[in-house]
C-alpha positions as YAML, in Angstrom:
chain: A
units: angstrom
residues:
- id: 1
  name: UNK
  ca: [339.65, 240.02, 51.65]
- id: 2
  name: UNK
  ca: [339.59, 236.46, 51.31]
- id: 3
  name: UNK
  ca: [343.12, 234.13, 51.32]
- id: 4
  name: UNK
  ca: [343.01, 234.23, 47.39]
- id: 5
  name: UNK
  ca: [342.62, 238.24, 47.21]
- id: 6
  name: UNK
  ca: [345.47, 238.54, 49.96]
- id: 7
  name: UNK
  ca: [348.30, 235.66, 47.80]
- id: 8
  name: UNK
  ca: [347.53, 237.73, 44.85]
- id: 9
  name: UNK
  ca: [347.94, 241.03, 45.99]
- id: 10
  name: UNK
  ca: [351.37, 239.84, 47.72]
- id: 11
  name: UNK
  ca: [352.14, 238.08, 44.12]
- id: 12
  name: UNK
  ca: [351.25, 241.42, 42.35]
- id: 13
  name: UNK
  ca: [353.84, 243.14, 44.90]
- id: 14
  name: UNK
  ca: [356.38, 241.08, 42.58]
- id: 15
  name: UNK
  ca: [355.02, 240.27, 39.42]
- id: 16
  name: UNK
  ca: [353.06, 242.24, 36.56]
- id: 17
  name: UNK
  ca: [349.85, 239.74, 36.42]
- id: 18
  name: UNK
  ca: [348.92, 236.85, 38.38]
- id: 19
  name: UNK
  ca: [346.56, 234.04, 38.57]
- id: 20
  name: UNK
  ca: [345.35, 230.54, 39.66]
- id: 21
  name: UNK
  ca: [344.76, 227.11, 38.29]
- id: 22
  name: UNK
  ca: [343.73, 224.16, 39.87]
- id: 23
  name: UNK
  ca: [345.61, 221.07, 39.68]
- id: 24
  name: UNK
  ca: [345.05, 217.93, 41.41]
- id: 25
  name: UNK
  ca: [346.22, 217.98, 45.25]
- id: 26
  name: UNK
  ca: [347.06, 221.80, 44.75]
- id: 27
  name: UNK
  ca: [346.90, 224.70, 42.99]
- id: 28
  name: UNK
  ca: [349.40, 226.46, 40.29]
- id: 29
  name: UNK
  ca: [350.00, 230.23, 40.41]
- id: 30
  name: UNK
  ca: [350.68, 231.72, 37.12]
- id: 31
  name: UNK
  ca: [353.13, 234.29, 37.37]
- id: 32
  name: UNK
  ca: [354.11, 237.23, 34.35]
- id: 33
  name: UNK
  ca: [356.58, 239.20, 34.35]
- id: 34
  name: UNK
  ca: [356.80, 242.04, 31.48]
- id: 35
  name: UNK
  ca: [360.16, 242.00, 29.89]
- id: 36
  name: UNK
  ca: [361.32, 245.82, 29.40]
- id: 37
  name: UNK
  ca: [364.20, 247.38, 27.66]
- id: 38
  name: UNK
  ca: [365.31, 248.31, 31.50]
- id: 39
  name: UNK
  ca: [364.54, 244.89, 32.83]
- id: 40
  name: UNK
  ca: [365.74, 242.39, 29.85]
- id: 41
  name: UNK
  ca: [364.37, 239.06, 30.70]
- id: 42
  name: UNK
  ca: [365.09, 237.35, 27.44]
- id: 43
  name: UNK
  ca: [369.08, 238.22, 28.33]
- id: 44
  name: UNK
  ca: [370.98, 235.38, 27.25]
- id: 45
  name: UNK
  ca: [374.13, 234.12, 26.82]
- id: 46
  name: UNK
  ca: [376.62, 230.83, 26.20]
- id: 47
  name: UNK
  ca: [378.90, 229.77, 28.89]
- id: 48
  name: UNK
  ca: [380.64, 226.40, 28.85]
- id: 49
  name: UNK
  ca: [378.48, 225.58, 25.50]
- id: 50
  name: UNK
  ca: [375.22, 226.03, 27.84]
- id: 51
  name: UNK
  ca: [372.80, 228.61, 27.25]
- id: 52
  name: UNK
  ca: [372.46, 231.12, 30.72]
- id: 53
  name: UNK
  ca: [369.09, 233.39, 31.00]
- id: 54
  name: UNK
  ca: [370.81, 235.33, 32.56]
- id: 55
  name: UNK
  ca: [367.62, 238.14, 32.46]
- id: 56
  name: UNK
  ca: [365.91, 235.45, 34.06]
- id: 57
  name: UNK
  ca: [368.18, 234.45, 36.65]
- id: 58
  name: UNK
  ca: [368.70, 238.63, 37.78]
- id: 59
  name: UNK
  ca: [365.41, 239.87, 37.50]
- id: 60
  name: UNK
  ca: [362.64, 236.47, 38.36]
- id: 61
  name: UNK
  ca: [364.19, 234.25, 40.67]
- id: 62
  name: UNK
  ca: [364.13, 236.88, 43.62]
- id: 63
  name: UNK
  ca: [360.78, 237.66, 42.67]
- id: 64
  name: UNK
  ca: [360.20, 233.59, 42.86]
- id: 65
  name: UNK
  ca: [361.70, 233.21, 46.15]
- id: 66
  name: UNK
  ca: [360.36, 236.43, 48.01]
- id: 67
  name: UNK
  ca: [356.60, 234.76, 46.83]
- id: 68
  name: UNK
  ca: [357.34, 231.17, 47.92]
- id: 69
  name: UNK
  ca: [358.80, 232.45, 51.66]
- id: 70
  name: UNK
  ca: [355.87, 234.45, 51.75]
- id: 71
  name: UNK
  ca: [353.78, 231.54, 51.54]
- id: 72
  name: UNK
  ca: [356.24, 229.12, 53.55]
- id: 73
  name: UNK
  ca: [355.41, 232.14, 56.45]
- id: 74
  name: UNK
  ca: [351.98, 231.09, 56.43]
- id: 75
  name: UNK
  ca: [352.10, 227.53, 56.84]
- id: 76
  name: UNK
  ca: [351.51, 226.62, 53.05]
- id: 77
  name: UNK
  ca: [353.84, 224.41, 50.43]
- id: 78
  name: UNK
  ca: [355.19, 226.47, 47.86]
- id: 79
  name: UNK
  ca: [357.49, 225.12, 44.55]
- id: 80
  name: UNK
  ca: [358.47, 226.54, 41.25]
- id: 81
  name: UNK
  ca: [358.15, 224.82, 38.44]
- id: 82
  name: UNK
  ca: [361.32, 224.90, 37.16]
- id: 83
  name: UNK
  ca: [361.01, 224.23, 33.34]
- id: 84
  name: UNK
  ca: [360.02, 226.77, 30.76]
- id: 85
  name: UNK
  ca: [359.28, 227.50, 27.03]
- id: 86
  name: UNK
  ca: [357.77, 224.35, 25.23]
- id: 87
  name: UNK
  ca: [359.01, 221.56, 26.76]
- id: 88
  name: UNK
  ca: [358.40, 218.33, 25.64]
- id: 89
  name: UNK
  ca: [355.98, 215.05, 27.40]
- id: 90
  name: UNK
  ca: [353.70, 215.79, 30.16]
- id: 91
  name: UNK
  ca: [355.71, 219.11, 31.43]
- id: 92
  name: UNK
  ca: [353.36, 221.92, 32.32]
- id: 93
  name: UNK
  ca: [352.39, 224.40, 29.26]
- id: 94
  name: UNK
  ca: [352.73, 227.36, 30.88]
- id: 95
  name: UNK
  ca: [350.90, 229.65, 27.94]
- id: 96
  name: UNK
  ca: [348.31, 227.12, 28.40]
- id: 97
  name: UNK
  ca: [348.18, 227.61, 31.97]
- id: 98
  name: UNK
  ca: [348.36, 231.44, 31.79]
- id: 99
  name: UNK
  ca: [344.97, 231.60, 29.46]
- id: 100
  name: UNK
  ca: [343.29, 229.98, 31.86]
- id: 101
  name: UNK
  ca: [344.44, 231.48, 34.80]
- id: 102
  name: UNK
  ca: [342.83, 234.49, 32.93]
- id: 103
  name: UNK
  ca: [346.31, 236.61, 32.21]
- id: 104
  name: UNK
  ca: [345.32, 236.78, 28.76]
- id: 105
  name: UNK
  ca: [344.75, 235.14, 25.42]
- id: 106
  name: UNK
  ca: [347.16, 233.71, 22.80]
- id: 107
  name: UNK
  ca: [347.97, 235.48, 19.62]
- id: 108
  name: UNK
  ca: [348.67, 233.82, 16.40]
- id: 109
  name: UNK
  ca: [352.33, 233.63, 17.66]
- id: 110
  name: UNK
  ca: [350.81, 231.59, 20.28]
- id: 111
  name: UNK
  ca: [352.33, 233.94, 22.71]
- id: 112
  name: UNK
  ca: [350.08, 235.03, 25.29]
- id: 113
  name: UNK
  ca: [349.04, 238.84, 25.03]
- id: 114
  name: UNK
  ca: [348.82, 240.93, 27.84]
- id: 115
  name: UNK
  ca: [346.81, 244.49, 27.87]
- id: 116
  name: UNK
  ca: [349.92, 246.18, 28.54]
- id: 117
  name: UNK
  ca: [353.24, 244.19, 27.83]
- id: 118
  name: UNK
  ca: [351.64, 242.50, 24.59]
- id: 119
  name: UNK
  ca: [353.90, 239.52, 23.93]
- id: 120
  name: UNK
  ca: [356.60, 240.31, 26.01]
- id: 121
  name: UNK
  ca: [355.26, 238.93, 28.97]
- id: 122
  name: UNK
  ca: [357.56, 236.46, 30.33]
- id: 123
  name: UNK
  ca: [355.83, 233.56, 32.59]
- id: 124
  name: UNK
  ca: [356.89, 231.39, 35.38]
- id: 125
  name: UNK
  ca: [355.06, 229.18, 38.14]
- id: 126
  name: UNK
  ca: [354.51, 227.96, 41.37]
- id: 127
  name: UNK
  ca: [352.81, 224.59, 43.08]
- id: 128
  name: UNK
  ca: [351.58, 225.27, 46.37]
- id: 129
  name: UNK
  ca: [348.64, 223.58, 48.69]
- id: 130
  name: UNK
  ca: [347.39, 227.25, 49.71]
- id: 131
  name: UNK
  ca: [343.27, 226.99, 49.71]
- id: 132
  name: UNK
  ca: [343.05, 229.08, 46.52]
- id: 133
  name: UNK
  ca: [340.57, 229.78, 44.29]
- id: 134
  name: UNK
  ca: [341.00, 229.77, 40.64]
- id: 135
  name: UNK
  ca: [341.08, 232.85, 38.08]
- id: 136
  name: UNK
  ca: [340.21, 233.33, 35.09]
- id: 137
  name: UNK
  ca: [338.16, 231.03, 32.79]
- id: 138
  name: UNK
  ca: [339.99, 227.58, 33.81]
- id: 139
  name: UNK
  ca: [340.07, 225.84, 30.41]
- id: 140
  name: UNK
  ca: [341.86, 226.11, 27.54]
- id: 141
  name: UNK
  ca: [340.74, 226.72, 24.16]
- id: 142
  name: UNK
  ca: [342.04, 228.18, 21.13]
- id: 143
  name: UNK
  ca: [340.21, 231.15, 19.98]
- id: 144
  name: UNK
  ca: [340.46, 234.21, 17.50]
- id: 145
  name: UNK
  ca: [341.93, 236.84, 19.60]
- id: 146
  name: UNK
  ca: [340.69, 240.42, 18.86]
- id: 147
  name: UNK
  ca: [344.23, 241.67, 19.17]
- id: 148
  name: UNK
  ca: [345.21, 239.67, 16.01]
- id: 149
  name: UNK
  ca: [342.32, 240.58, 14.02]
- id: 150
  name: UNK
  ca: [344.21, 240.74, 10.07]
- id: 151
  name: UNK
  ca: [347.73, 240.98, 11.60]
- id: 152
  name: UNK
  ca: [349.74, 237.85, 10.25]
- id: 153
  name: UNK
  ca: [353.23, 239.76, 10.89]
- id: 154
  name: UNK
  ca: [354.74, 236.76, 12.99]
- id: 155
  name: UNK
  ca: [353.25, 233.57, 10.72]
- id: 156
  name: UNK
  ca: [355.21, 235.60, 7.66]
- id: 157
  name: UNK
  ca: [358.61, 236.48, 9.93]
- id: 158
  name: UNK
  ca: [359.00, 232.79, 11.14]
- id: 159
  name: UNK
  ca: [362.31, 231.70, 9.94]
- id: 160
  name: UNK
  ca: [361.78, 228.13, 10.77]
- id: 161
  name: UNK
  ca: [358.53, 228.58, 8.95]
- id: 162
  name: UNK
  ca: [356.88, 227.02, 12.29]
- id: 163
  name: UNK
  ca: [353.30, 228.90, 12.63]
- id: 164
  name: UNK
  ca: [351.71, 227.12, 10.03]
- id: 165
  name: UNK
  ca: [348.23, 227.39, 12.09]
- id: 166
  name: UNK
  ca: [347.45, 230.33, 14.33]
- id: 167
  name: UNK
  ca: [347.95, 229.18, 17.80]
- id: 168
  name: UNK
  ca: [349.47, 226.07, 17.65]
- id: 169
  name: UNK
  ca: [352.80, 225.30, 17.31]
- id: 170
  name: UNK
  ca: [352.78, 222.32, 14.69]
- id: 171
  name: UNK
  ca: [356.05, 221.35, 15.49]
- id: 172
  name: UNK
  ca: [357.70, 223.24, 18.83]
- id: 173
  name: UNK
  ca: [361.40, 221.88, 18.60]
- id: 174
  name: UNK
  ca: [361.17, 224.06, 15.47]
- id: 175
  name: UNK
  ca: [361.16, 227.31, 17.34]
- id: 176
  name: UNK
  ca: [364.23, 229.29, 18.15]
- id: 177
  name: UNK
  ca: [362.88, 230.45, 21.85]
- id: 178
  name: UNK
  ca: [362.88, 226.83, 22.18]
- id: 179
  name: UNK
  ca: [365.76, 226.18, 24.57]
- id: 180
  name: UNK
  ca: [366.02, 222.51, 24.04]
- id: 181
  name: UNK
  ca: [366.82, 222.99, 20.56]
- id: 182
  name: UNK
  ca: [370.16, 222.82, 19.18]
- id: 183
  name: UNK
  ca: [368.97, 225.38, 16.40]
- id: 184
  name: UNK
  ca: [369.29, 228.45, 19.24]
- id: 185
  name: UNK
  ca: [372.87, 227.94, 19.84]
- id: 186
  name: UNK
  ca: [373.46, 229.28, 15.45]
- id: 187
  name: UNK
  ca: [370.84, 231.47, 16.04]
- id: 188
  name: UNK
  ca: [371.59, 233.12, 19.75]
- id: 189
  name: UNK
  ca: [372.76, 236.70, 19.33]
- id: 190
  name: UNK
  ca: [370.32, 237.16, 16.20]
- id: 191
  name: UNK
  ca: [366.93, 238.37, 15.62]
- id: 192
  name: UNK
  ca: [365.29, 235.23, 16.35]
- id: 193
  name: UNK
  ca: [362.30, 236.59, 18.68]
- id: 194
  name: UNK
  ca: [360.51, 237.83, 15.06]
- id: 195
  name: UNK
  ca: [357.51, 236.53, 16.04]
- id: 196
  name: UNK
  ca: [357.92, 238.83, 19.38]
- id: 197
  name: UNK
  ca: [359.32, 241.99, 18.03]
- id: 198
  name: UNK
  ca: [357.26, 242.58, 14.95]
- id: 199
  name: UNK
  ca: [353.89, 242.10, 17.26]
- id: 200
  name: UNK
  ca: [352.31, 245.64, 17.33]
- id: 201
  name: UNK
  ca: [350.39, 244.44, 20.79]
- id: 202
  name: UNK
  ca: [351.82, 246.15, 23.78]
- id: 203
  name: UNK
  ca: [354.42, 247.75, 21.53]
...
C-alpha cells in the first residue's frame, strides 16, 4: 500500500469518507463526518451572545487531532483549516473541495450527498505536506446529480428563499447554516436546516 492508501485508511479509522486535493505547496484532506441522531454534529447553542457547535467541538476535534498527530508521527506538517460553512473572500469552499476530492456530488441544496449519510455529512479539513496523491475527479463543476432527479423539496422549503439556482448559492449570507450571519441567532433553536431535513437522500 502506497503512503496515500495508508493516510486514508488511518483517516477512515476517524472519519466516515475521506479524500485529497492538491493545493499549491501541499495537499488538503477532505474529511466527512456523518451527523447521526446519536452523534449530533449540528448541536448548537448561544453562550455569551456567541454561537458554540458544541456537536462539533465533542464529536470532530478529537477526530482532527488524533489525524494530525498521526501525521506529525511521521515526519509530515499537518493543520486544520479552521473555518467552515460559506465563508466569505478567498477562504477554502469546503463542498467545493469535497466534490473533488471525490466524497460526492452536490444536490440542489448545494449540500454535498454522500451514498450513505445523504446531506448530513458534516466536513472539515486539513493542510499537510504529506506526498499524497489526489482523489476523486480534482475539479469542480456543477452538474445534475442523479440523486436530485425531480426532487425540488429544499429550493421550495428555503425560508430565506436563497436556492434560486440548483447548486449555487446566489447569495450565501442569506442562509441560516451560515454562521456569520446575524439571521441564525432569531432563527437558532428552529427548523432552519429545511433544506437538510426534508432531503430524502441518506434519509
Amino acid at each position: 500500500m502506497d503512503i496515500t492508501g495508508e493516510i486514508l485508511e488511518q483517516a477512515m479509522r476517524f472519519f466516515d469518507s475521506a479524500g485529497v486535493v492538491a493545493e499549491k505547496g501541499g495537499v488538503v484532506l477532505i474529511l466527512g463526518l456523518g451527523s447521526t441522531p446519536e452523534r449530533d454534529l449540528d448541536e448548537m447553542a448561544l453562550e455569551g451572545g456567541r454561537l458554540r457547535l458544541q456537536g462539533w467541538v465533542r464529536h470532530v476535534k478529537p477526530r482532527l487531532i488524533a489525524l494530525m498527530g498521526l501525521l506529525r508521527e511521521r515526519g509530515f506538517e499537518a493543520e486544520p483549516v479552521p473555518r467552515w460553512g460559506y465563508p466569505s473572500g478567498d477562504v477554502m469552499q469546503l463542498k467545493r473541495m469535497a466534490v473533488m476530492a471525490g466524497l460526492g456530488g452536490q444536490g440542489k441544496n448545494t449540500l454535498v450527498l454522500h451514498p450513505k449519510f445523504g446531506p448530513w455529512l458534516r466536513l472539515a479539513a486539513m493542510r499537510s505536506n504529506a506526498p499524497l496523491t489526489p482523489t476523486g475527479p480534482g475539479i469542480y463543476e456543477h452538474r445534475e446529480n442523479p440523486l436530485c432527479h425531480s426532487c425540488d423539496a429544499c429550493i421550495n422549503i428555503c425560508p430565506v428563499e436563497g436556492l434560486l439556482e440548483p447548486y449555487r448559492l446566489l447569495d450565501p449570507a442569506r442562509c441560516l447554516v451560515n454562521v456569520e450571519s446575524e439571521l441564525v441567532q432569531d432563527k437558532l433553536g428552529s427548523c432552519y436546516m429545511g433544506c437538510v431535513t426534508t432531503c430524502p437522500v441518506g434519509r
